[in-house]
C-alpha positions as CSV (number, residue, x, y, z in Angstrom):
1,X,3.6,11.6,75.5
2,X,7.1,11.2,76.5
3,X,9.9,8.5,75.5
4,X,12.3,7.1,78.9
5,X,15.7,5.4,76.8
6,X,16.7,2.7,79.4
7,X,19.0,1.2,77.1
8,X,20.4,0.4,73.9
9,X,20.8,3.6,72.9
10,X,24.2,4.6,71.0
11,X,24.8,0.8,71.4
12,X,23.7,-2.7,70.7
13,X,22.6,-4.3,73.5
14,X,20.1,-3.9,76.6
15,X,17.4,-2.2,74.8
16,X,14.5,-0.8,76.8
17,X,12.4,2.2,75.9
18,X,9.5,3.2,78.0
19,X,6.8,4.9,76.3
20,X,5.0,7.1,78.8
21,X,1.3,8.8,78.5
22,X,-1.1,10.7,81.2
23,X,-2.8,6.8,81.6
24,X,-0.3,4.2,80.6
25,X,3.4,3.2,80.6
26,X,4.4,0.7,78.0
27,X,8.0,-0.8,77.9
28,X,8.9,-1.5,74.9
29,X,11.6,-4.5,75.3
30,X,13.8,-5.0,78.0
31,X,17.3,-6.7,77.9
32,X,20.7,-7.4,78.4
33,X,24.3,-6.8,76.9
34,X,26.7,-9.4,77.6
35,X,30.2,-8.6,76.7
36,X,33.3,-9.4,79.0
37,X,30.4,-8.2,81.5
38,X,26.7,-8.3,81.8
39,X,25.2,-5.1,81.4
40,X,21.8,-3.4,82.1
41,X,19.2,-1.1,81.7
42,X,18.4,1.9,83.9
43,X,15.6,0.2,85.2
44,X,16.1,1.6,88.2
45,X,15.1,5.3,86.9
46,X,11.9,4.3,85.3
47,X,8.1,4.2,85.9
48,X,6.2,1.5,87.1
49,X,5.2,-0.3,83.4
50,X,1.1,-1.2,83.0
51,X,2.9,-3.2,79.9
52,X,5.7,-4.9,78.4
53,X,5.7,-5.1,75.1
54,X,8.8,-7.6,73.5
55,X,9.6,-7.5,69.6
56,X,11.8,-11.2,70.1
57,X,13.0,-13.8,71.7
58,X,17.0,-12.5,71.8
59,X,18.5,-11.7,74.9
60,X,19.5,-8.4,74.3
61,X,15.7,-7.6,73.9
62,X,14.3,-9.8,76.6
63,X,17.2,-10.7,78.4
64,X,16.1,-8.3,81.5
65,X,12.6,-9.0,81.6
66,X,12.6,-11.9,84.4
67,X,14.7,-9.2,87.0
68,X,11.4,-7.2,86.4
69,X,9.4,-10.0,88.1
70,X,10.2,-9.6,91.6
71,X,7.3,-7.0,92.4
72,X,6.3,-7.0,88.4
73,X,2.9,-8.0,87.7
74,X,2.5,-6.1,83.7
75,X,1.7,-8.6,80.8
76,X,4.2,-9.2,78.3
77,X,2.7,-9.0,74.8
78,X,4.4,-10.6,71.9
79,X,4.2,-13.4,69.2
80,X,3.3,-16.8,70.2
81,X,6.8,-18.3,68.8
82,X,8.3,-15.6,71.1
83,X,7.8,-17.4,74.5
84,X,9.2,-20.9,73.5
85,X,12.1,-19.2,72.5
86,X,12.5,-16.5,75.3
87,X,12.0,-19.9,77.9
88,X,14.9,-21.3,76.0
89,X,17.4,-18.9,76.2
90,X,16.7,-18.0,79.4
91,X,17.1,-21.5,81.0
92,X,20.5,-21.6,79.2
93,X,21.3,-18.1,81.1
94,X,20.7,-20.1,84.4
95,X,22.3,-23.2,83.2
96,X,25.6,-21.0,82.9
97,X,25.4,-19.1,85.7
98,X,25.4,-22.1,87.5
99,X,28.3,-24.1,85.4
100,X,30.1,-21.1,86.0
101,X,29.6,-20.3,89.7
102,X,28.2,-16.8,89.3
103,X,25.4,-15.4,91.0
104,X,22.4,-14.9,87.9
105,X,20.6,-11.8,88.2
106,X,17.3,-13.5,88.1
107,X,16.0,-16.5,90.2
108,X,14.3,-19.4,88.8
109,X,11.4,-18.3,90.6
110,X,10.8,-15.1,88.8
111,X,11.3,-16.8,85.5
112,X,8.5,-19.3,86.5
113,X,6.7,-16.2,87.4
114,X,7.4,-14.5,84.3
115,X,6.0,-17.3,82.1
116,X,2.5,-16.3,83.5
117,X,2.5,-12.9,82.5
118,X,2.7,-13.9,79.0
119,X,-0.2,-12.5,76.7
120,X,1.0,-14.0,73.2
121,X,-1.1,-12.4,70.2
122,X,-1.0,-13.1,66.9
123,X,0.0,-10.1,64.2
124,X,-2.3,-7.4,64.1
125,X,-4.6,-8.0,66.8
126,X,-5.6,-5.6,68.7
127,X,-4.6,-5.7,72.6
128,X,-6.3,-2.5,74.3
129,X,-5.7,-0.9,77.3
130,X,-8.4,0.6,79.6
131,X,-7.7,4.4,78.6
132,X,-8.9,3.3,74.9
133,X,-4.9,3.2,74.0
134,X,-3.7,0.3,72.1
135,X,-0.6,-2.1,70.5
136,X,-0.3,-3.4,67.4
137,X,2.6,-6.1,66.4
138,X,3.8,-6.6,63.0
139,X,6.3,-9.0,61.0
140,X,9.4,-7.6,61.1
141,X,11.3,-10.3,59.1
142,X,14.1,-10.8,62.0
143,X,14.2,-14.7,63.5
144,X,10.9,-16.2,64.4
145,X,7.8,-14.4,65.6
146,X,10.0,-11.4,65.6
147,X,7.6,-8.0,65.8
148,X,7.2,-4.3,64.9
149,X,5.1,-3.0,67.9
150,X,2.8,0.0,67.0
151,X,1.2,1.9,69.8
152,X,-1.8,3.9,69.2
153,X,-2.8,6.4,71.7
154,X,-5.1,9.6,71.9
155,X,-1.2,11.6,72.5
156,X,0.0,10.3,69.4
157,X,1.0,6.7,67.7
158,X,4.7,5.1,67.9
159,X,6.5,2.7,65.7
160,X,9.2,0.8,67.0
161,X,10.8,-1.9,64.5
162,X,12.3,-3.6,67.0
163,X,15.2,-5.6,65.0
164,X,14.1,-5.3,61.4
165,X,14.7,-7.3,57.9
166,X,13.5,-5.8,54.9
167,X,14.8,-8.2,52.2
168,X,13.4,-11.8,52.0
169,X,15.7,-14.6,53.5
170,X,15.0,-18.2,52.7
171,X,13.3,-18.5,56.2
172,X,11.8,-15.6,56.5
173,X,9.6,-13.1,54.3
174,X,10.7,-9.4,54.4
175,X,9.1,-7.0,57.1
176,X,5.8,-5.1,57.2
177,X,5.9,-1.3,55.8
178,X,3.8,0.9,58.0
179,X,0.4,1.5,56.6
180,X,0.3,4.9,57.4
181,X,2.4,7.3,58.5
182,X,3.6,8.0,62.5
183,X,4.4,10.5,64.5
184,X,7.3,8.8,66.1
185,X,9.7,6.0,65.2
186,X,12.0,4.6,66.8
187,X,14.3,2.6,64.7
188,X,17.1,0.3,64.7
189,X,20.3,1.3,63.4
190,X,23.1,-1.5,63.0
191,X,24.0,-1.2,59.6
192,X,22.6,2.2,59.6
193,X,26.0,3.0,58.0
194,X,26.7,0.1,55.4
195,X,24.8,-2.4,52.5
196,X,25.2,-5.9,52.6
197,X,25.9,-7.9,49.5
198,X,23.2,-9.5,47.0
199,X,22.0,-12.7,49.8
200,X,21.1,-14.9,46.4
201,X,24.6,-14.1,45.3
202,X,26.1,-14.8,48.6
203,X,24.4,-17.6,49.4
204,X,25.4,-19.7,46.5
205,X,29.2,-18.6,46.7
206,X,28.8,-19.8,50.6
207,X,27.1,-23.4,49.1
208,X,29.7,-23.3,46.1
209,X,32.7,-23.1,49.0
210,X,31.3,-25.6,51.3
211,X,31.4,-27.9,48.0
212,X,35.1,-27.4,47.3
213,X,35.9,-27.9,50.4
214,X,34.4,-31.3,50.7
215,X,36.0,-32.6,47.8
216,X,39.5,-31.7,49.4
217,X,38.7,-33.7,52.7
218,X,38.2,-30.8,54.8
219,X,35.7,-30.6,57.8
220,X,33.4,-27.6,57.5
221,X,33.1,-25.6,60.7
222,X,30.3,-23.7,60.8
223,X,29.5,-21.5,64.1
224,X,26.0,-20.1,64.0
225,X,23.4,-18.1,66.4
226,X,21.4,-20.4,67.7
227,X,18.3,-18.6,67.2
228,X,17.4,-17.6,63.4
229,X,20.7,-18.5,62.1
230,X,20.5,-22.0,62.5
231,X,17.5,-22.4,61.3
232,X,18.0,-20.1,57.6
233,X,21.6,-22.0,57.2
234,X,19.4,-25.5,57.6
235,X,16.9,-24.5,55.2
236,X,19.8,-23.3,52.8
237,X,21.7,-25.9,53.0
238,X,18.9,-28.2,52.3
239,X,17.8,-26.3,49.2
240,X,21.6,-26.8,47.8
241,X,21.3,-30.8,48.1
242,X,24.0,-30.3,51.2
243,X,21.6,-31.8,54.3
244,X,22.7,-35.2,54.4
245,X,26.1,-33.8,55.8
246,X,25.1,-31.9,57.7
247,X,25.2,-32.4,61.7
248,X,23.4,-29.8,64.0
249,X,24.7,-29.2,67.3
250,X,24.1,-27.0,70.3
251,X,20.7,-24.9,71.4
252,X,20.2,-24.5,68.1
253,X,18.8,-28.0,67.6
254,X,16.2,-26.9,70.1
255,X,15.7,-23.7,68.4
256,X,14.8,-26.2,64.8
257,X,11.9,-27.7,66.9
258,X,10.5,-24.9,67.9
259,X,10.3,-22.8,64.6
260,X,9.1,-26.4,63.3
261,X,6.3,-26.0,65.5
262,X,5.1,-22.6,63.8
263,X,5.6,-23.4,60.3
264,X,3.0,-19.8,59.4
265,X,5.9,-17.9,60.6
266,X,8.5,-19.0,58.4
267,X,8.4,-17.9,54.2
268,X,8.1,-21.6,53.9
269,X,7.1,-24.1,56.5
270,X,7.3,-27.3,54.9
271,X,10.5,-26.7,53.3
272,X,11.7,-25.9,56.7
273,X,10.0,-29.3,58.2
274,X,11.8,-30.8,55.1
275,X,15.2,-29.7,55.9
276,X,14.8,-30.3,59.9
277,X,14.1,-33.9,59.3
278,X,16.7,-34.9,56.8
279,X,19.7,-33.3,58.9
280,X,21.6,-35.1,61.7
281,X,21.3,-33.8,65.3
282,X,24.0,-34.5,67.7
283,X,23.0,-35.5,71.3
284,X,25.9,-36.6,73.3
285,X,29.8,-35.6,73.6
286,X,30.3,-39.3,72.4
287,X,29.0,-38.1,68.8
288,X,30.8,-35.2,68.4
289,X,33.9,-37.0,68.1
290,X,32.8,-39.1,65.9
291,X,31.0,-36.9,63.2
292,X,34.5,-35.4,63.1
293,X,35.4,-37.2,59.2
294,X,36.3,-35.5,56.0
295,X,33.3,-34.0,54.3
296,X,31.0,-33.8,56.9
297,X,29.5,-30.0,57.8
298,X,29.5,-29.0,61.4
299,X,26.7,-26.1,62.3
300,X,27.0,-25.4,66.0
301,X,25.8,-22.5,68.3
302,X,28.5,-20.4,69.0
303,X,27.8,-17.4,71.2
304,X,31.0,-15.6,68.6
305,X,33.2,-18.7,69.9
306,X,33.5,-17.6,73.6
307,X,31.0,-20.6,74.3
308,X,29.3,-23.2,73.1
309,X,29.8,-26.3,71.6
310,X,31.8,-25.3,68.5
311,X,34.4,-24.2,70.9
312,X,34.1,-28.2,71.5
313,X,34.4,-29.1,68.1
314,X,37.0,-26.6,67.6
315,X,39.1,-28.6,70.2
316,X,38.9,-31.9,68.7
317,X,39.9,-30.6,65.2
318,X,43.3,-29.1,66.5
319,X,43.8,-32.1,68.8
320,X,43.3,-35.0,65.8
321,X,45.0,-32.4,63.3
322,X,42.0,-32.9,60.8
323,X,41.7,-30.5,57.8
324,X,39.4,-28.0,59.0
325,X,37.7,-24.8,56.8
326,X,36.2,-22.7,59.7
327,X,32.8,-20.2,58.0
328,X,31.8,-17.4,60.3
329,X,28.1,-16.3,59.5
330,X,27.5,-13.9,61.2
331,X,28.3,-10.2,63.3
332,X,31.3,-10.7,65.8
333,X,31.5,-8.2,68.3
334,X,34.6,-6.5,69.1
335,X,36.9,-8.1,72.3
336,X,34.8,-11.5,71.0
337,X,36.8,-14.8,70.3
338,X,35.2,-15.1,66.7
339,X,36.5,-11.2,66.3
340,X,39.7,-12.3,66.9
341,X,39.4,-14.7,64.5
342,X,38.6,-13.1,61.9
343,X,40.7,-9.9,61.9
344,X,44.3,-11.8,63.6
345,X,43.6,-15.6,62.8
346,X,44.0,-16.3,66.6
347,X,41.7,-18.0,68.7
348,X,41.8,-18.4,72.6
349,X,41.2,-22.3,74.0
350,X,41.8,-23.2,77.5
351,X,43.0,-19.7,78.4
352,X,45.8,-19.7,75.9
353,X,45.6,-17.9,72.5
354,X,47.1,-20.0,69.7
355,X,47.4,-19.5,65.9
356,X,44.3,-20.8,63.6
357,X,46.1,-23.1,61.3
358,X,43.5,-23.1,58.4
359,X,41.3,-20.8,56.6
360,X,38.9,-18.6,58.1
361,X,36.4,-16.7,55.9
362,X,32.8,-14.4,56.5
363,X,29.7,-14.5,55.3
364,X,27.5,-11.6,55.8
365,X,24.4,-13.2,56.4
366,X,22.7,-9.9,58.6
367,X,19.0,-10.9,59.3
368,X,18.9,-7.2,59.9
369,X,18.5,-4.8,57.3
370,X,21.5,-2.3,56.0
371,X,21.5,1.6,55.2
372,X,19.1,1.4,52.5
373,X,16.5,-0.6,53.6
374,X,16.1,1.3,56.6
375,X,15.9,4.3,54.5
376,X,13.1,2.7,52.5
377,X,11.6,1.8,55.5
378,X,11.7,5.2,57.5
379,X,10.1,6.8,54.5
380,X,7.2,4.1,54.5
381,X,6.5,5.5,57.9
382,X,6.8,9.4,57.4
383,X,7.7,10.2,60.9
384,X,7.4,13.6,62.4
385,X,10.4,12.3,64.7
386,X,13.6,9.3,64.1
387,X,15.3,7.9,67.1
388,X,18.2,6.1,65.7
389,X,19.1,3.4,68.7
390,X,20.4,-0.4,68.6
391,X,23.8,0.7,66.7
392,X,27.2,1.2,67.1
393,X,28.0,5.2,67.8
394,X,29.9,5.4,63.8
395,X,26.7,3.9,62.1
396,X,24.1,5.3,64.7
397,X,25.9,9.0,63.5
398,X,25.7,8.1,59.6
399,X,22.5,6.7,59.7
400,X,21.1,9.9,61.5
401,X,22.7,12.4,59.1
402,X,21.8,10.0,56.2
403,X,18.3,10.7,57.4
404,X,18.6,14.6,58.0
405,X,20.2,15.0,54.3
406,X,16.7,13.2,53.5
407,X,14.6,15.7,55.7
408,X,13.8,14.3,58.5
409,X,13.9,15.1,61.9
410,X,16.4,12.4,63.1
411,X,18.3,12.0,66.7
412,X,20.5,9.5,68.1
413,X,19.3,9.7,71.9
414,X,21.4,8.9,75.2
415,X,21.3,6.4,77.6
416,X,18.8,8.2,80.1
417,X,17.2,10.5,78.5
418,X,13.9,11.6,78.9
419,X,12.1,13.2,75.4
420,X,8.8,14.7,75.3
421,X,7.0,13.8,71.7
């Protein structure tokens, strides 16, 4: 058996991994990393795949799988949830290629196409291959319908967590251990480096600040993924008696009714229906200036303030001069508007940068795990071999020594790369 690294390897973003026997090639995810530029995997150098198996909906997983379509005819195996989503964010892909006059890297017809190769299964069913190989998927505790996929073949058995949580959130329940031990992992590293702070802790000094700063008059900002993040701070904010305040904007509106569609794959389902109904949803430009009023919460998708409609809302607090407390949830990548944010206070509207006049502050709401759960997690599974991928080179090289000083046989593979296992 041998493992092709297409992408996201000694990076986040793009991830592909082709794992390749005597009978069958199985791609394990395929995406995209979009930065100043869209990037891709080295699809180009790889074999022909009898499979594609997809751990979630995000683009930097599935992102790439449409562009597979023009001469692809493999399944795509994942979580029911999954193809909803994947449909959702790829539409919006088109929507701004077009608003923006660029030529998209896939047609509408080979997303249609796409769609048809969909094999949705629910976890751990079976879905065999002729050659008696087969994959398993597994809660990994990410956003919704997010998988581990296990394959299982006569050569040997591979675990890939795809993009894992091992803590509970209030949406989602913590991820599946292995049952038994591999031969092979491949693992995510993000925070392969770093912890992340007690969530209970944090989530009620986030509810506790979103308090004070209603009762000075402020408008709460709050940018948010529009995938998984929307939907835990909804559920959140509900639980803490803050819903009726609360407008919803953006794709992540969609995103709410969808998961509320799945309710067995959240922790709690009819919490979640709870907290979708008794929030606000914004539907035309027309509303977003008027929800603009001292005490109301604004949770927008964001794409880390380079797009979206908090870049809207934004827009109209510095034009009307409302009080305006600004909560980043989540990671910012570097060269990103919301980076720039956070570290110099300076955001870029209209192609000009200009000073942030109020207070900016982070919450590190990961829905992926840190160094210790992926420790805990990598021993569950006993591996013969670690590939360290999805991380920055600093915590990719941490995580993989991390792992060695615990004796295993850990690598951080290249872009490319070909490994025998």
């Amino acid at each position: 058996m041998k493992i092709h690294f297409l992408g996201g390897a000694y990076e986040v973003g793009k991830s592909a991994f082709m794992v390749e026997t005597r009978d069958v090639n199985v791609l394990l995810d395929c995406g995209v990393k979009i930065n100043h530029r869209t990037e891709f995997p080295l699809m180009h150098k790889a074999k022909r795949p009898h499979a594609i198996a997809l751990s979630h909906a995000h683009l930097d997983h599935s992102g790439y799988i449409p562009a597979l379509f023009k001469r692809n005819t493999a399944p795509i195996l994942c979580t029911f949830p999954t193809i909803p989503l994947v449909q959702l964010l790829l539409e919006d892909t088109l929507k701004i290629n077009e608003y923006n006059r660029e030529t998209p890297y896939f047609s509408r017809a080979q997303l249609r196409k796409m769609l048809h190769y969909f094999r949705p299964l629910s976890y751990h069913q079976p879905y065999a291959f002729h050659d008696g190989s087969e994959i398993q998927l597994s809660d990994a505790g990410h956003i919704l319908g997010s998988a581990q996929i296990e394959f299982k073949s006569r050569e040997g058995r591979v675990w890939y967590t795809g993009d894992l949580n091992t803590v509970d959130s209030v949406l989602h329940s913590a991820a599946a251990m292995p049952k038994e031990s591999c031969e092979t992992l491949i693992t995510e590293s993000t925070y392969g480096g770093r912890g992340h702070p007690n969530r209970k802790k944090l989530e009620k000094t986030f509810c506790n600040e979103i308090r004070r700063a209603r009762d000075d008059g402020f408008v709460v900002l709050i940018p948010a993924f529009a995938i998984g993040r929307t939907q835990e701070l909804v559920q959140m904010l509900y639980a803490n008696g803050l819903a009726d305040y609360v407008y919803a904007d953006g794709m992540g509106t969609k995103a709410n009714e969808i998961s509320a569609e799945f309710p067995s794959y959240l922790r709690d389902g009819k919490e979640f229906a709870k907290a979708y109904q008794r929030i606000h949803t914004i539907k035309t430009k027309i509303e977003r200036k008027r929800i603009l009023k001292r005490g109301n919460i604004i949770l927008a998708t964001a794409g880390m303030l380079e797009g979206g409609p908090m870049v809207s809302h934004i827009e109209n607090v510095l034009r009307t001069g409302m009080k305006a407390k600004l909560l980043l949830t989540g990671f910012q990548a570097t060269g990103t508007n919301g980076r720039l944010l956070m570290e110099e206070g300076q955001v870029r509207l209209n192609g000009q940068t200009m000073k942030w006049p109020f207070e900016v502050q982070f919450y590190d709401f990961s829905a992926h795990t840190d160094q210790a759960g992926l420790v805990r997690h990598v021993k569950k599974a006993n591996p013969e071999k670690v590939f360290c991928v999805h991380g920055d080179p600093d915590q990719l090289e941490e995580f993989v020594q991390t792992l060695k000083e615990e004796g295993f046989n850990a690598y951080a593979p290249k872009n490319g790369e070909r490994i025998s296992v």
